[in-house]
RONU-243255 format. One record per residue: residue number from 1; x, y, z of N, C-alpha, C, O in turn. Coordinates in steps of 0.02 Angstrom, whole numbers, plus 50000, padded with zeros to 5 digits. Example, Ala and Ser with C-alpha at 12.3 -4.5 7.8 and 13.67 -1.06 7.14 Angstrom:
+-----+-------+-------+-------+-------+-------+-------+-------+-------+-------+-------+-------+-------+
|   i |  n_xx |  n_yy |  n_zz | ca_xx | ca_yy | ca_zz |  c_xx |  c_yy |  c_zz |  o_xx |  o_yy |  o_zz |
+-----+-------+-------+-------+-------+-------+-------+-------+-------+-------+-------+-------+-------+
|   1 | 50660 | 49716 | 50390 | 50615 | 49775 | 50390 | 50660 | 49835 | 50390 | 50712 | 49834 | 50423 |
|   2 | 50642 | 49888 | 50354 | 50684 | 49947 | 50357 | 50645 | 50002 | 50394 | 50670 | 50057 | 50402 |
+-----+-------+-------+-------+-------+-------+-------+-------+-------+-------+-------+-------+-------+
***
This chain:
+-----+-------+-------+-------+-------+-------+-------+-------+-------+-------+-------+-------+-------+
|   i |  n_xx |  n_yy |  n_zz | ca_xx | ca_yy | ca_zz |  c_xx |  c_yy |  c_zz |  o_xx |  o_yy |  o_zz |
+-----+-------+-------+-------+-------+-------+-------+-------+-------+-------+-------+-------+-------+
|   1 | 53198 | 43598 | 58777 | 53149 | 43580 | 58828 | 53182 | 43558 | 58893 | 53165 | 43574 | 58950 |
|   2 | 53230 | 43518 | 58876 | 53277 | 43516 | 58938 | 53305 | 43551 | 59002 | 53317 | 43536 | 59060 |
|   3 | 53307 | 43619 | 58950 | 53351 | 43657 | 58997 | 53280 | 43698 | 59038 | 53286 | 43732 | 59089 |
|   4 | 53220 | 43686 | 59004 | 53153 | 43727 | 59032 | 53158 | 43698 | 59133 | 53157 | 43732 | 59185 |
|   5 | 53162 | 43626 | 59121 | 53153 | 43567 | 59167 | 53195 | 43599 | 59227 | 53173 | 43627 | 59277 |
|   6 | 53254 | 43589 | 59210 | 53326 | 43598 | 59225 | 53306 | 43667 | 59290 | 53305 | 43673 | 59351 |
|   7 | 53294 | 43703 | 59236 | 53275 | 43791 | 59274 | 53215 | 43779 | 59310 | 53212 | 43807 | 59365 |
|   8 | 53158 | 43737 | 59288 | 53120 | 43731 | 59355 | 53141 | 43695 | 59419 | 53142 | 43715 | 59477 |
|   9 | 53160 | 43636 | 59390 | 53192 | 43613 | 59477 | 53231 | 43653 | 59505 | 53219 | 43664 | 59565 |
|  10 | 53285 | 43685 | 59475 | 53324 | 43722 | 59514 | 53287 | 43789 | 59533 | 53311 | 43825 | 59576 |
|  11 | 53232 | 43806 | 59503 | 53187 | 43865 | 59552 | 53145 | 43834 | 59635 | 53125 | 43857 | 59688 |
|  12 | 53150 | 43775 | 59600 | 53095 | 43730 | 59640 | 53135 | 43730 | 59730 | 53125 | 43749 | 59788 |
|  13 | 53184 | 43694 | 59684 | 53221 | 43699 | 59744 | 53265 | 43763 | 59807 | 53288 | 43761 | 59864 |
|  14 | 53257 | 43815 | 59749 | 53274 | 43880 | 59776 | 53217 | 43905 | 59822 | 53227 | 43941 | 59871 |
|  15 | 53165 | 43886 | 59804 | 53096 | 43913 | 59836 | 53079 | 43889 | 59905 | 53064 | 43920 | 59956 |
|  16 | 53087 | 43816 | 59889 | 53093 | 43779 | 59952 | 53122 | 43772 | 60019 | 53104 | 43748 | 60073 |
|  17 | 53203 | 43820 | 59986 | 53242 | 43837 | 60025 | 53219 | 43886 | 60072 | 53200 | 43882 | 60130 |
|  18 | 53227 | 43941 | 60026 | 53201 | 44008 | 60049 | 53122 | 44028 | 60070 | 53120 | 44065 | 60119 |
|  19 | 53069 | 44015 | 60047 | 53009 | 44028 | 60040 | 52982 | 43988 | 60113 | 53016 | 43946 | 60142 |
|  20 | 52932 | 44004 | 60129 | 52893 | 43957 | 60186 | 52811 | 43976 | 60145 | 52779 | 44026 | 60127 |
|  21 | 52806 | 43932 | 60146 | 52700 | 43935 | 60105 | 52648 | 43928 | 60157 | 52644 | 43880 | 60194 |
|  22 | 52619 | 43966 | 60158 | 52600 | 43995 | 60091 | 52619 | 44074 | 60103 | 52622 | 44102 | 60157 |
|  23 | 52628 | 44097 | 60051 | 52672 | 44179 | 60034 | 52679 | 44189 | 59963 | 52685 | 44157 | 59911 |
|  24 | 52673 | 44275 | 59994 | 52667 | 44320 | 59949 | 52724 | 44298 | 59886 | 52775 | 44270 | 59906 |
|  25 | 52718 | 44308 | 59819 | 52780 | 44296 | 59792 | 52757 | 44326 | 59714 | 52711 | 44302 | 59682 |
|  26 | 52784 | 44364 | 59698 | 52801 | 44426 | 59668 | 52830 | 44402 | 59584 | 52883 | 44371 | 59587 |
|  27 | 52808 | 44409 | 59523 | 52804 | 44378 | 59467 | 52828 | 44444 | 59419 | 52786 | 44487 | 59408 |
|  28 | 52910 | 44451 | 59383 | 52895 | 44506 | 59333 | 52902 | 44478 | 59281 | 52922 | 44420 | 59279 |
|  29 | 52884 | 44523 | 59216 | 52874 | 44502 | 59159 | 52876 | 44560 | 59111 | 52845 | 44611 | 59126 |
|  30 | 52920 | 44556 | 59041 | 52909 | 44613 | 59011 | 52884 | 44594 | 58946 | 52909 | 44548 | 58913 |
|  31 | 52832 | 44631 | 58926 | 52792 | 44610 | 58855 | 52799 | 44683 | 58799 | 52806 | 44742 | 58814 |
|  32 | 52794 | 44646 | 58729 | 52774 | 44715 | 58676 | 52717 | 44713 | 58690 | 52677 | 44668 | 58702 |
|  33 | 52717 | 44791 | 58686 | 52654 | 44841 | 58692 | 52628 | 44823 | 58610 | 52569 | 44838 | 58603 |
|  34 | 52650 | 44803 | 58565 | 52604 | 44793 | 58520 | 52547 | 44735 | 58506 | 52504 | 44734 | 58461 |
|  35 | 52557 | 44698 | 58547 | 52505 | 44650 | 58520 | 52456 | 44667 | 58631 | 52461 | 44706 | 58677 |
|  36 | 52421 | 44608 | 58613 | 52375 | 44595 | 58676 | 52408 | 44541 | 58714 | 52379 | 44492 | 58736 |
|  37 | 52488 | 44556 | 58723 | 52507 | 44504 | 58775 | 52494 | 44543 | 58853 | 52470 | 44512 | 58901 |
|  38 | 52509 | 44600 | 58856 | 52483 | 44623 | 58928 | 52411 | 44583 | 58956 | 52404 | 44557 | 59012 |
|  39 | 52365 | 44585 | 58904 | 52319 | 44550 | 58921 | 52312 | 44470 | 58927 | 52276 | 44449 | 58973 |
|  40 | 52335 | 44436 | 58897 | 52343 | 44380 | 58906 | 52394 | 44359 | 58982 | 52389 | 44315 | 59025 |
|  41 | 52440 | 44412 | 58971 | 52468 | 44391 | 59064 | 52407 | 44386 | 59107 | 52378 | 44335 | 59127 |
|  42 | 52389 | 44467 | 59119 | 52329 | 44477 | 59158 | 52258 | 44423 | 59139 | 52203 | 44441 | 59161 |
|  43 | 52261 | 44382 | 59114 | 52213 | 44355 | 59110 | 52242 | 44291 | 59144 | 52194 | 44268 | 59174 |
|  44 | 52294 | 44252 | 59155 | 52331 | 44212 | 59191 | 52304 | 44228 | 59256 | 52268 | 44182 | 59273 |
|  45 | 52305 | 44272 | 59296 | 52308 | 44294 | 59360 | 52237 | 44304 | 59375 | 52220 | 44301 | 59435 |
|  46 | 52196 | 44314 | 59334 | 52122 | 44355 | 59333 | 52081 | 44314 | 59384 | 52069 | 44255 | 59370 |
|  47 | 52058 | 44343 | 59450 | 52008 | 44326 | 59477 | 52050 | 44250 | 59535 | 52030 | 44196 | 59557 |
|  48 | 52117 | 44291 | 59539 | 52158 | 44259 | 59600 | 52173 | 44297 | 59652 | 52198 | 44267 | 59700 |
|  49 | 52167 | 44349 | 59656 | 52197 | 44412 | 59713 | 52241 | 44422 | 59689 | 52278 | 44430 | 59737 |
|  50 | 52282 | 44430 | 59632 | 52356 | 44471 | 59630 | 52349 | 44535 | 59622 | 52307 | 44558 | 59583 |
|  51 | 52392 | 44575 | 59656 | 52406 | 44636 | 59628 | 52443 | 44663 | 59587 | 52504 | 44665 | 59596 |
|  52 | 52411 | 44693 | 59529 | 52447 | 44687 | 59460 | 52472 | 44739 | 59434 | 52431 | 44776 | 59407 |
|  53 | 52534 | 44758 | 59432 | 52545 | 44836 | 59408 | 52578 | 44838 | 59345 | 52593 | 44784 | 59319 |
|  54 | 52592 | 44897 | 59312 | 52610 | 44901 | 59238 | 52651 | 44965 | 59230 | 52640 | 45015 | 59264 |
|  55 | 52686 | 44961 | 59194 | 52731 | 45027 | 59185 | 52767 | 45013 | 59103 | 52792 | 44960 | 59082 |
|  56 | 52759 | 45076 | 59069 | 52785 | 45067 | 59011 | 52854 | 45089 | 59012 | 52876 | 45128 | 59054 |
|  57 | 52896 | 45056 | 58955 | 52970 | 45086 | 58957 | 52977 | 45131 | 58919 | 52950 | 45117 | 58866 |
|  58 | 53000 | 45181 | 58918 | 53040 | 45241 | 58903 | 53008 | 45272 | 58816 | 52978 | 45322 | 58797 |
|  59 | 53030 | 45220 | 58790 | 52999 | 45203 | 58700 | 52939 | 45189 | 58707 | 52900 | 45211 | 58665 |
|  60 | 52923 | 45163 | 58743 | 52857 | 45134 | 58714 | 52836 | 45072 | 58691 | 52777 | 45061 | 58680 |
|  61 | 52866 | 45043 | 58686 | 52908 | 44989 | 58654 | 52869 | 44905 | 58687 | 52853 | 44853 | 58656 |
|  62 | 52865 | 44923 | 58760 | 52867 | 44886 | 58800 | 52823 | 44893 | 58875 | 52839 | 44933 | 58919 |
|  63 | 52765 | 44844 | 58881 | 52763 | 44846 | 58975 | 52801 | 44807 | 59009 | 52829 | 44760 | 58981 |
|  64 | 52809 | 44821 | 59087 | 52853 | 44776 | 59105 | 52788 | 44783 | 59167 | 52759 | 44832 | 59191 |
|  65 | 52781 | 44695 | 59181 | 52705 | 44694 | 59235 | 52746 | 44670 | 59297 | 52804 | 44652 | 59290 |
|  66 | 52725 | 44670 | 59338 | 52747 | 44646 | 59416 | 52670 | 44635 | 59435 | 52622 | 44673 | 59429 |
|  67 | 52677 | 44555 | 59465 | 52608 | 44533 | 59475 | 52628 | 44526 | 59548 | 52689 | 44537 | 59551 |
|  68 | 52601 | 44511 | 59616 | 52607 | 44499 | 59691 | 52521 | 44449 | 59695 | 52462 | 44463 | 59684 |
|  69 | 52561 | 44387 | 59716 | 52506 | 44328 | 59719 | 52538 | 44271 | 59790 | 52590 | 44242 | 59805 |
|  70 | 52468 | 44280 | 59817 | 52499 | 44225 | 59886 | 52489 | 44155 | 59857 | 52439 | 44151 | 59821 |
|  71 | 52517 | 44110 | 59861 | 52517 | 44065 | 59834 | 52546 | 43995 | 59879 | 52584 | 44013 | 59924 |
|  72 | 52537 | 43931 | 59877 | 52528 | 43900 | 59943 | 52596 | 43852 | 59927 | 52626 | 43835 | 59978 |
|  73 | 52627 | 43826 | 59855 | 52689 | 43793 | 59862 | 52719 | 43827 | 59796 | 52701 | 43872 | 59759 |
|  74 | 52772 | 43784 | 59800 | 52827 | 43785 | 59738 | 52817 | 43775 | 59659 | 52845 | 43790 | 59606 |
|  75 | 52752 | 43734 | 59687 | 52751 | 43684 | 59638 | 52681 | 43736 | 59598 | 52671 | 43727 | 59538 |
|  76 | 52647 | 43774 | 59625 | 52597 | 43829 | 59621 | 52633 | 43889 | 59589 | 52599 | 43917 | 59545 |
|  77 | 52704 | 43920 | 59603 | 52734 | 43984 | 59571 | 52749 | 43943 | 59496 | 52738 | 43960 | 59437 |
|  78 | 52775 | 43889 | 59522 | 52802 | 43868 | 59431 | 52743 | 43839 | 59395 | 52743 | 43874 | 59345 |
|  79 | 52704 | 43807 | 59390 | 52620 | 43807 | 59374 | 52615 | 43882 | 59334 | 52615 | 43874 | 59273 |
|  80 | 52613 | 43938 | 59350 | 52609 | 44017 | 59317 | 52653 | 44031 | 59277 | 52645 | 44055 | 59221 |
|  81 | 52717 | 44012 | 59310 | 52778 | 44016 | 59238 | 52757 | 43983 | 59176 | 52750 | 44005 | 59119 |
|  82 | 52747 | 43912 | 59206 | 52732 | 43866 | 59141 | 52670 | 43900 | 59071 | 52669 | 43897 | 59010 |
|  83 | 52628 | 43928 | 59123 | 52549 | 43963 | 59102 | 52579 | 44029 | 59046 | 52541 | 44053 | 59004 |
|  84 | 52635 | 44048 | 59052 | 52626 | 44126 | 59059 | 52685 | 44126 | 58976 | 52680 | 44161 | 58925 |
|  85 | 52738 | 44071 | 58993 | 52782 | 44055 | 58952 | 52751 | 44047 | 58878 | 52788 | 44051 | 58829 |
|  86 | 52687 | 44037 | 58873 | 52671 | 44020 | 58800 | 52624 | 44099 | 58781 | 52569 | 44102 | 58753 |
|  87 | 52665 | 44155 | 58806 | 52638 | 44191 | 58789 | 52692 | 44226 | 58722 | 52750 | 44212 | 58738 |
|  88 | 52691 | 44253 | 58678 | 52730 | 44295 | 58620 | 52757 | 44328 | 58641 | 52731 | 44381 | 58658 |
|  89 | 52844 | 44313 | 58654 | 52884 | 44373 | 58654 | 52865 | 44378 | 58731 | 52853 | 44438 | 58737 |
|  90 | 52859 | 44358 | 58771 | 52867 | 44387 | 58850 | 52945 | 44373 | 58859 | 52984 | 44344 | 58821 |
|  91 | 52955 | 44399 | 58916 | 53020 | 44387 | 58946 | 53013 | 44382 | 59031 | 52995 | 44432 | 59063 |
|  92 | 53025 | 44332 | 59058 | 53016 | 44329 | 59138 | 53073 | 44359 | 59149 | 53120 | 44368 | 59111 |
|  93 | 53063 | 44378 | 59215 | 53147 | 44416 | 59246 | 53132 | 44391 | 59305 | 53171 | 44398 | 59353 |
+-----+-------+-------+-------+-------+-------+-------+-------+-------+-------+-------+-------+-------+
***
């Protein structure tokens, strides 16, 4: 749980650096195509303005989503990580 912390401040602070809010900021994620985690991402985002795209890999195996959401601080992108993290088997990139 530590190291969860760890990686948010140090996003936090990367964001802060770089980012000016409120802005666009761009979310990927790769899920198995076997269960209803695609949906459970997209249900994270549902009825915020993101634009949500999907592409399967090669096998089949896998979607990999790219979400685009304006969003007003730092503290708002990691809020979605936190949301998105208790999903089965995702992987943020």
């Amino acid at each position: 749980m530590t190291d969860k912390k760890a990686f948010y401040a140090k996003l936090k602070n990367q964001l802060e650096d770089t980012t000016n809010f409120p802005s666009d900021y761009m979310y990927k994620f790769i899920v198995p195509t076997n269960g209803g985690q695609q949906e459970e991402v997209e249900n994270v985002f549902e009825n915020k303005g993101a634009v949500i795209k999907t592409k399967k890999s090669k096998t089949g195996k896998y979607i990999s989503i790219s979400i685009v959401l304006k969003l007003n601080s730092s503290d708002e992108v990691i809020s979605y990580y936190e949301k998105v993290e208790k999903v089965e088997g995702i992987i943020s990139l």
